[in-house]
PDB file of N, CA, C and O in Angstrom:
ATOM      1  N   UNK A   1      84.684 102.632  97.492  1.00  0.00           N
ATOM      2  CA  UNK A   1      84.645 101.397  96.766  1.00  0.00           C
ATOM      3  C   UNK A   1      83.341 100.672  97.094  1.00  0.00           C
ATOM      4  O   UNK A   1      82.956 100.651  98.263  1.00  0.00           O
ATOM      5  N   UNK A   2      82.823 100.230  96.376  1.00  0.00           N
ATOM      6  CA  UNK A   2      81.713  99.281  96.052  1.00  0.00           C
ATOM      7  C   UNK A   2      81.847  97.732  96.039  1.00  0.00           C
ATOM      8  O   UNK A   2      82.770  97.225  95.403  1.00  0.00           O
ATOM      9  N   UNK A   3      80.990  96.993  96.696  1.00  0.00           N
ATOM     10  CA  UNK A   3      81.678  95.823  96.600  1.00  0.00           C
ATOM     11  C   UNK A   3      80.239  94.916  96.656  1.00  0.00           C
ATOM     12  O   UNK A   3      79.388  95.047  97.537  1.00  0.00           O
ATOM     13  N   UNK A   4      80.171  94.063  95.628  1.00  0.00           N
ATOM     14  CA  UNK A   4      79.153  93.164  95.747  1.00  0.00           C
ATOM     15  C   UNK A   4      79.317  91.558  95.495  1.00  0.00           C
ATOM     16  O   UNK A   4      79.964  90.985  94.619  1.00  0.00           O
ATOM     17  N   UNK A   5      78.758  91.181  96.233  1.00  0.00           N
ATOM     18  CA  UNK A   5      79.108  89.831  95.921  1.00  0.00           C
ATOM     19  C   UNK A   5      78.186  88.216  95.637  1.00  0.00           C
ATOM     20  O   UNK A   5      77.652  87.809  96.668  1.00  0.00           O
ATOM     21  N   UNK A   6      77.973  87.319  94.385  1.00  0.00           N
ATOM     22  CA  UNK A   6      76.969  86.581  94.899  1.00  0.00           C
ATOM     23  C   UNK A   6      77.551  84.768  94.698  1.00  0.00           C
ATOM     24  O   UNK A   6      78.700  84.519  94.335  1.00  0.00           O
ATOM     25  N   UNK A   7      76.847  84.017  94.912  1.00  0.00           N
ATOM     26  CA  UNK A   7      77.728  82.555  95.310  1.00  0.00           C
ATOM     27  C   UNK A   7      78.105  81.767  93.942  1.00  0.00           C
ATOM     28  O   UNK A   7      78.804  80.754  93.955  1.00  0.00           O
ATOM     29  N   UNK A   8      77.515  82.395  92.640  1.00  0.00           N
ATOM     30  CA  UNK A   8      77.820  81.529  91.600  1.00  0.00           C
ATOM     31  C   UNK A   8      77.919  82.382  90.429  1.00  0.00           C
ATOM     32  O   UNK A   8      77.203  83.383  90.448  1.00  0.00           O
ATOM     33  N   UNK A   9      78.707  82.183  89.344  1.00  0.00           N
ATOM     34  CA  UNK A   9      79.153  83.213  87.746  1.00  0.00           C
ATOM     35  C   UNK A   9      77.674  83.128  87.234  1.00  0.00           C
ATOM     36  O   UNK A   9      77.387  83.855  86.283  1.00  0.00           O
ATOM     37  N   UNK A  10      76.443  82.096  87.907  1.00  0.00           N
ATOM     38  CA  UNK A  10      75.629  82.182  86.884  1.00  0.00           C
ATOM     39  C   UNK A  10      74.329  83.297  87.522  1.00  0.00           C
ATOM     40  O   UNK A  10      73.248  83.473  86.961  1.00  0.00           O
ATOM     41  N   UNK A  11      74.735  83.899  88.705  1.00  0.00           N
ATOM     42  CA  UNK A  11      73.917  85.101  88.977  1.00  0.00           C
ATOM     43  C   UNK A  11      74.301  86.527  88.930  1.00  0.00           C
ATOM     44  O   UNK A  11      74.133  87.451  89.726  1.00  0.00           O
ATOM     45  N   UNK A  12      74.978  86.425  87.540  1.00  0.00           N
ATOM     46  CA  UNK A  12      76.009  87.905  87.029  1.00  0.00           C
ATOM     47  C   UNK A  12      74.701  88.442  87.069  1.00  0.00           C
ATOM     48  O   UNK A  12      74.752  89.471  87.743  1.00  0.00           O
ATOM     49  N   UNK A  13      73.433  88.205  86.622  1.00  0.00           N
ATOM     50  CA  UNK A  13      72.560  89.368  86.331  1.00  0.00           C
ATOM     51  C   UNK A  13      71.909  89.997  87.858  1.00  0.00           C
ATOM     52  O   UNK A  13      71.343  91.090  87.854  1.00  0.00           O
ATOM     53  N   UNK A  14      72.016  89.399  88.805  1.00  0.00           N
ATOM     54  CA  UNK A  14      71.914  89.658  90.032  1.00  0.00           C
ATOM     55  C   UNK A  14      72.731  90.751  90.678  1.00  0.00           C
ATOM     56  O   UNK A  14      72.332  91.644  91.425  1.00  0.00           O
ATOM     57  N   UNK A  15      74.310  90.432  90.118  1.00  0.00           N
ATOM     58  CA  UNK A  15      75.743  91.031  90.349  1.00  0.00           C
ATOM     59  C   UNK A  15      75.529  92.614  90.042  1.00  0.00           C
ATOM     60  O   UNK A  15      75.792  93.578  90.760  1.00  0.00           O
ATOM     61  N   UNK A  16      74.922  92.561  88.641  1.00  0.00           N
ATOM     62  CA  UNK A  16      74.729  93.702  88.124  1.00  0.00           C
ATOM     63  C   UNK A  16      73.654  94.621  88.526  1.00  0.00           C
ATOM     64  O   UNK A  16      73.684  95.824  88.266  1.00  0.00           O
ATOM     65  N   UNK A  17      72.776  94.081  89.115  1.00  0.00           N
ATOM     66  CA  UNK A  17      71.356  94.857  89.644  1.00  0.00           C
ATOM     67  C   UNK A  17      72.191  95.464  91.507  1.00  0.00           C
ATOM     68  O   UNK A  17      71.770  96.374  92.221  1.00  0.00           O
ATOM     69  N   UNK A  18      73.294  94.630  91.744  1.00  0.00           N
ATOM     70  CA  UNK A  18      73.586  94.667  93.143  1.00  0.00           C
ATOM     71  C   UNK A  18      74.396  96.117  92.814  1.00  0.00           C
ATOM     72  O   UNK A  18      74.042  97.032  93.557  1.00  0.00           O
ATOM     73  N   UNK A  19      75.269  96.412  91.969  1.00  0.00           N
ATOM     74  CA  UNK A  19      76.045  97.413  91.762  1.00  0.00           C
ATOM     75  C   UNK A  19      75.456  99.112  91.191  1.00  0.00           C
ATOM     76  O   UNK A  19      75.660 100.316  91.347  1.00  0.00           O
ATOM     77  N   UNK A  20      74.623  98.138  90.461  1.00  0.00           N
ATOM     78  CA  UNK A  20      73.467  99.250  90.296  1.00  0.00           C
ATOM     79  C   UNK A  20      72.908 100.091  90.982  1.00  0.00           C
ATOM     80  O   UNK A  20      72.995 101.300  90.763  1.00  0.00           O
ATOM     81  N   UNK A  21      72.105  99.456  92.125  1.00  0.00           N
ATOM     82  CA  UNK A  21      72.174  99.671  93.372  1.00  0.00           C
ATOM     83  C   UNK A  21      72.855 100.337  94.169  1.00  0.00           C
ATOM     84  O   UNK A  21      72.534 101.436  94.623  1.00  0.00           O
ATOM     85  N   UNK A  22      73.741  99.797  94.381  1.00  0.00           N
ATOM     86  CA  UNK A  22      74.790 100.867  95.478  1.00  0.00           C
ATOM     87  C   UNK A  22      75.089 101.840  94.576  1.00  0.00           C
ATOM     88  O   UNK A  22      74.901 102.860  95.240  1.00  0.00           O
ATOM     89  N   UNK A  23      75.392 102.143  93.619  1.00  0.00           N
ATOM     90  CA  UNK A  23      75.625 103.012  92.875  1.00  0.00           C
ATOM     91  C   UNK A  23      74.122 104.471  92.160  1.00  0.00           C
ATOM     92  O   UNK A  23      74.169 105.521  91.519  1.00  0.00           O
ATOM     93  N   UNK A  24      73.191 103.743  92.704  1.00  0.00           N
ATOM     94  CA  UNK A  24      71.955 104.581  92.519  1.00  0.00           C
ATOM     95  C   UNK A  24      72.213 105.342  93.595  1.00  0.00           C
ATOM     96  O   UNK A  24      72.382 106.561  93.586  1.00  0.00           O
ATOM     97  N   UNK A  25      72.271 104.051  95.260  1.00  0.00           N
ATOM     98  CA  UNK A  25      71.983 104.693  96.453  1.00  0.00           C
ATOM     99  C   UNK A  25      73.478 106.100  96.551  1.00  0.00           C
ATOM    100  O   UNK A  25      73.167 107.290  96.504  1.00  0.00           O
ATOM    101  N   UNK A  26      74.838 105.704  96.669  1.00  0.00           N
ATOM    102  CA  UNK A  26      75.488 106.495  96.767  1.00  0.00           C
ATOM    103  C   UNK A  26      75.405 107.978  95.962  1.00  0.00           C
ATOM    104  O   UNK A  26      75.651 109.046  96.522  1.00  0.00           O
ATOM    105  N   UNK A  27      75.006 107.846  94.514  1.00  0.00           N
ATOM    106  CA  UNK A  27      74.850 109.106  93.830  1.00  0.00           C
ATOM    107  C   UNK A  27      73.377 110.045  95.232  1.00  0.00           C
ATOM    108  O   UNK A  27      73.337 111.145  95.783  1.00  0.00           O
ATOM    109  N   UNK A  28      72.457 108.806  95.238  1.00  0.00           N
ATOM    110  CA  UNK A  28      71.685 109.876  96.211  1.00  0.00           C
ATOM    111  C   UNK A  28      72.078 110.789  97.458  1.00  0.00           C
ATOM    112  O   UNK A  28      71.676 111.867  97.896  1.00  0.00           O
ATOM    113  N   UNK A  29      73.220 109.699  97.891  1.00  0.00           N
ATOM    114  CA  UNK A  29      73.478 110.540  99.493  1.00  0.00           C
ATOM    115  C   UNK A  29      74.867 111.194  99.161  1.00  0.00           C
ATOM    116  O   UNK A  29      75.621 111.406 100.110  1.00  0.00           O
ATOM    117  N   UNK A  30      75.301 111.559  97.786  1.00  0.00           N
ATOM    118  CA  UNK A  30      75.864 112.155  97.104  1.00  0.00           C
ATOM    119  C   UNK A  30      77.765 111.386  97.613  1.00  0.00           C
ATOM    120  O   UNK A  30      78.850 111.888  97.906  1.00  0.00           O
ATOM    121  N   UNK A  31      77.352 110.326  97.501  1.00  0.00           N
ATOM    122  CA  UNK A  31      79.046 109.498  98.008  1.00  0.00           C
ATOM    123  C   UNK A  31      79.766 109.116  96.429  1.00  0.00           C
ATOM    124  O   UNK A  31      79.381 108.339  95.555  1.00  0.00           O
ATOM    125  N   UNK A  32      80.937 110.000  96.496  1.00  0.00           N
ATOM    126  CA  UNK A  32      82.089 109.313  95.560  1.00  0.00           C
ATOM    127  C   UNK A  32      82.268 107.807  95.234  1.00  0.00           C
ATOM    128  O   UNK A  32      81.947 107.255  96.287  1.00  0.00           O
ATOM    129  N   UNK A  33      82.557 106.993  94.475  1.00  0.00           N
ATOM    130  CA  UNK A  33      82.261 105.733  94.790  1.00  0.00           C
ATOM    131  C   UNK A  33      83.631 106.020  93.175  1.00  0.00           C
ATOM    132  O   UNK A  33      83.502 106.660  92.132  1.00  0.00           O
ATOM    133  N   UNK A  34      84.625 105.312  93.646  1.00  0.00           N
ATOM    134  CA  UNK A  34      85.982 105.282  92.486  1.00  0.00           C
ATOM    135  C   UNK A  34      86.087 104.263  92.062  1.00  0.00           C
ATOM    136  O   UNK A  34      86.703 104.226  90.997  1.00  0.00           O
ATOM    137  N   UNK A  35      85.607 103.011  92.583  1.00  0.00           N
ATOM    138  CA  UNK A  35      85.342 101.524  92.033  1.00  0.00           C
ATOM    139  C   UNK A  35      84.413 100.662  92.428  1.00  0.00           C
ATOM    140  O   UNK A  35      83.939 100.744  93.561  1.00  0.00           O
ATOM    141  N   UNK A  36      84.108  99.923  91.741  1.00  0.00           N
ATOM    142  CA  UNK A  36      83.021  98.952  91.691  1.00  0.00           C
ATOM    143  C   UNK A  36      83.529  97.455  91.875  1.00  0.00           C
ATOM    144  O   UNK A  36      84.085  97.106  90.834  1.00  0.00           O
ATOM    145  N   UNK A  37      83.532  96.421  92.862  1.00  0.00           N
ATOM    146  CA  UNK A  37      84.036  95.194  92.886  1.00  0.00           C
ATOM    147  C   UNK A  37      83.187  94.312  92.963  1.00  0.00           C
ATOM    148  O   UNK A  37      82.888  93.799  94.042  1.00  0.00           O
ATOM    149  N   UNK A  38      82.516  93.898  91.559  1.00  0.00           N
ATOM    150  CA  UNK A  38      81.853  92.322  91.769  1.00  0.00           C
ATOM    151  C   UNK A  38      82.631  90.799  92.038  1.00  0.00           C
ATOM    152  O   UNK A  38      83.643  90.490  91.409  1.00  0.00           O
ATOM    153  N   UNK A  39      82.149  90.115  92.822  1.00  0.00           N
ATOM    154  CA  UNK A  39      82.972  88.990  93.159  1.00  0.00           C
ATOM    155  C   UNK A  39      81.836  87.772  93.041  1.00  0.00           C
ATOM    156  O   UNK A  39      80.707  88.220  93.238  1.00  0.00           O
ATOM    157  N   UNK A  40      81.869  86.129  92.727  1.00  0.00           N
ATOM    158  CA  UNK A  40      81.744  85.605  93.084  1.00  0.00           C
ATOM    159  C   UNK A  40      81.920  84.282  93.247  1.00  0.00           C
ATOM    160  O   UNK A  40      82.850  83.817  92.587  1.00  0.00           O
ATOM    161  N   UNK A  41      81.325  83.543  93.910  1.00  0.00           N
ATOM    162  CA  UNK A  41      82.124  82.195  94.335  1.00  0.00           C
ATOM    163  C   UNK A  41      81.790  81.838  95.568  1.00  0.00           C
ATOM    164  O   UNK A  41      81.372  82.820  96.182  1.00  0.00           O
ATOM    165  N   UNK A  42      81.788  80.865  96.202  1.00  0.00           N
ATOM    166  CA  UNK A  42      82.022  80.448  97.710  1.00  0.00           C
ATOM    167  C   UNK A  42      83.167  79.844  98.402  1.00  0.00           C
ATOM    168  O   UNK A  42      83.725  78.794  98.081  1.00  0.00           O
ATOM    169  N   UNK A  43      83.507  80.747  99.550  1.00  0.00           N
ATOM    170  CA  UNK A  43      84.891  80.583 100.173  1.00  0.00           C
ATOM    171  C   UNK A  43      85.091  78.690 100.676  1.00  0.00           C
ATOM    172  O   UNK A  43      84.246  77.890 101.077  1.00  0.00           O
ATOM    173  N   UNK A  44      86.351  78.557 100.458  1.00  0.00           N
ATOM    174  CA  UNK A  44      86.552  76.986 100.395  1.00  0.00           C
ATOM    175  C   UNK A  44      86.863  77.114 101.938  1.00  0.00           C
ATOM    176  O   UNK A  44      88.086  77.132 102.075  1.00  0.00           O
ATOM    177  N   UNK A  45      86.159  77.217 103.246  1.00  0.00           N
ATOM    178  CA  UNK A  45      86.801  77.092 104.546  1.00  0.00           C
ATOM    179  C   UNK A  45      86.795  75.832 104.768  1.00  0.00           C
ATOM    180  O   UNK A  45      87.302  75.488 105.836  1.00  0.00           O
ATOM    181  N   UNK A  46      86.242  74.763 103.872  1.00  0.00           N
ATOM    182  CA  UNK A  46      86.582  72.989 104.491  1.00  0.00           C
ATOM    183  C   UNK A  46      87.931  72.911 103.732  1.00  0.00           C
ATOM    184  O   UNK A  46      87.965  71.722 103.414  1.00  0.00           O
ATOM    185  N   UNK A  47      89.191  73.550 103.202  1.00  0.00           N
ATOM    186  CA  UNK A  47      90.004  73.039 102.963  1.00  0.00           C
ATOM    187  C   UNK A  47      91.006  73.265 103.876  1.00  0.00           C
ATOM    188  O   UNK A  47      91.018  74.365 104.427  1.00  0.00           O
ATOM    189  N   UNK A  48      91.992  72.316 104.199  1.00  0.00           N
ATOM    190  CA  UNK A  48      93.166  72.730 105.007  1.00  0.00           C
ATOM    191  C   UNK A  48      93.785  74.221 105.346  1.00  0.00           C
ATOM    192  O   UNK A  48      94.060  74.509 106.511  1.00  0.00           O
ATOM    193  N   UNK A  49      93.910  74.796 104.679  1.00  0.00           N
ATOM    194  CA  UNK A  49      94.255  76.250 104.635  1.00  0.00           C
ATOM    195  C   UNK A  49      92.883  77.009 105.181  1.00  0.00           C
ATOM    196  O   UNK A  49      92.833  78.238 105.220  1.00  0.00           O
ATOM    197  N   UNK A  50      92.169  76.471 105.451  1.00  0.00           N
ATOM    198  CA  UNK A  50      90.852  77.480 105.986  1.00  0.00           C
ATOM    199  C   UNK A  50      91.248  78.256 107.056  1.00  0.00           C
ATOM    200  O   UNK A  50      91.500  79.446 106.863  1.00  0.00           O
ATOM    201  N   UNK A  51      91.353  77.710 108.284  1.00  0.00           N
ATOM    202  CA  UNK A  51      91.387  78.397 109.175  1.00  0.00           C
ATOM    203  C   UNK A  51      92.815  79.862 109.116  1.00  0.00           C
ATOM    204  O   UNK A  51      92.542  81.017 109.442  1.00  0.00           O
ATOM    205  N   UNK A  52      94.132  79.460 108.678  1.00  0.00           N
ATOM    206  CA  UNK A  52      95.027  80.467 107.991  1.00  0.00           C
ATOM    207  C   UNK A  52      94.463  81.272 106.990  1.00  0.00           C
ATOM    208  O   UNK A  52      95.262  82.106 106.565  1.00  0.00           O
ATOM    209  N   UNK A  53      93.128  81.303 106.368  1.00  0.00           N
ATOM    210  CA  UNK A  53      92.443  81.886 105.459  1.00  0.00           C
ATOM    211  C   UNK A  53      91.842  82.773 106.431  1.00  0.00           C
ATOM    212  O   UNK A  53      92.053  83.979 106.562  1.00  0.00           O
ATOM    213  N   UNK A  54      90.814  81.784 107.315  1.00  0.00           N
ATOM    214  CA  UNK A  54      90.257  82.859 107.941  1.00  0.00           C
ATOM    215  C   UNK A  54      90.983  84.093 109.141  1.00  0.00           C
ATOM    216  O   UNK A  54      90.449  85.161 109.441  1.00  0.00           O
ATOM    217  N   UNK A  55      92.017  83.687 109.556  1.00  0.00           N
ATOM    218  CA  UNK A  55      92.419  84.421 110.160  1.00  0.00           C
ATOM    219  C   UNK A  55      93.055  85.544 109.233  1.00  0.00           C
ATOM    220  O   UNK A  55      93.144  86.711 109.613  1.00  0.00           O
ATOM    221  N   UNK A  56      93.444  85.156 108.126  1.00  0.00           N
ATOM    222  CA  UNK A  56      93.859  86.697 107.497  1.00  0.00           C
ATOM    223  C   UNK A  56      92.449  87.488 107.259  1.00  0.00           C
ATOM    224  O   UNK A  56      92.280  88.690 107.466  1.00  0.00           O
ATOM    225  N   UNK A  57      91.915  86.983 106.997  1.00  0.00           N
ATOM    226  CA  UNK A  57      90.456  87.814 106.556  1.00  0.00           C
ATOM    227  C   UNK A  57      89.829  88.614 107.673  1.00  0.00           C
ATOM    228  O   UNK A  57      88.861  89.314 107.376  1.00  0.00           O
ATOM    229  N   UNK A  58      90.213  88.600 108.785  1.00  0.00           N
ATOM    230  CA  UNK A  58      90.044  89.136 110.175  1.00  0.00           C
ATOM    231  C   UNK A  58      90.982  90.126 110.943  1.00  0.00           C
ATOM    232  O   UNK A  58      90.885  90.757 111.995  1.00  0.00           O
ATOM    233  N   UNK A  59      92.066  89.972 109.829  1.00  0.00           N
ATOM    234  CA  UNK A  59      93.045  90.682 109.880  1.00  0.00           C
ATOM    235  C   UNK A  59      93.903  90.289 110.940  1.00  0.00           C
ATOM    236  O   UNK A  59      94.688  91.098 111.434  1.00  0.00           O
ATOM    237  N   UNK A  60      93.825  89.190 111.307  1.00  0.00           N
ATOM    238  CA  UNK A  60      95.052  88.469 112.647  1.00  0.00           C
ATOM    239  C   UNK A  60      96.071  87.668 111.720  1.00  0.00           C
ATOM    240  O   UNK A  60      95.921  87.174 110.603  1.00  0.00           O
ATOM    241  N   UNK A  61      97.150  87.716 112.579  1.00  0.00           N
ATOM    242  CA  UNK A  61      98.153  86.726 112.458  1.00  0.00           C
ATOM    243  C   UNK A  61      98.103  85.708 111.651  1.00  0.00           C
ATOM    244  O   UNK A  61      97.455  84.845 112.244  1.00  0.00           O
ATOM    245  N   UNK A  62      98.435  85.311 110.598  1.00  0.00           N
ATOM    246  CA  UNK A  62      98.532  83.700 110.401  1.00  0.00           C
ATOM    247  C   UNK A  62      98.969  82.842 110.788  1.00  0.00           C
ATOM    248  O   UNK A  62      98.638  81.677 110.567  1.00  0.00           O
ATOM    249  N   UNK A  63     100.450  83.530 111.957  1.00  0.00           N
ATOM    250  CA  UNK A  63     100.778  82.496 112.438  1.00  0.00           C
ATOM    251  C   UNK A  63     100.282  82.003 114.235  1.00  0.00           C
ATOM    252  O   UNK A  63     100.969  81.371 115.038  1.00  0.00           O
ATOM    253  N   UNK A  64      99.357  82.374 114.362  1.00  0.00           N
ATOM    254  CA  UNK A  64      98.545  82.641 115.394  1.00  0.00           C
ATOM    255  C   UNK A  64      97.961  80.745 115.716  1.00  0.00           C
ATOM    256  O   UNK A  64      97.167  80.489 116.621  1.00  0.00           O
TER     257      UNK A  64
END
């Protein structure tokens, strides 16, 4: 899987050069690649739920 990511919908053309990319590089070093995941946005960690955000994203406990 492929995964790229940039901070706003209005640098899709960025998004697309990023996937491009990994997808040039992997055909070279001859890597399978079964999906492609563009994402973007910026993570809300000043909201209440941040820190329970970040701990799943780290793969710990939430209720930690």
């Amino acid at each position: 899987m492929a995964y790229a990511r940039v901070s706003t919908s209005g640098q899709q053309d960025n998004l697309r050069d990023q996937i491009k990319f990994i997808q040039t590089y992997a055909n070279a070093k001859e890597i399978i690649l079964d999906q492609a995941q563009p994402d973007w946005g910026k993570p809300d960690f000043k909201s209440k739920k941040a820190p329970r955000q970040r701990k799943i994203a780290f793969g710990q406990s939430a209720g930690c």
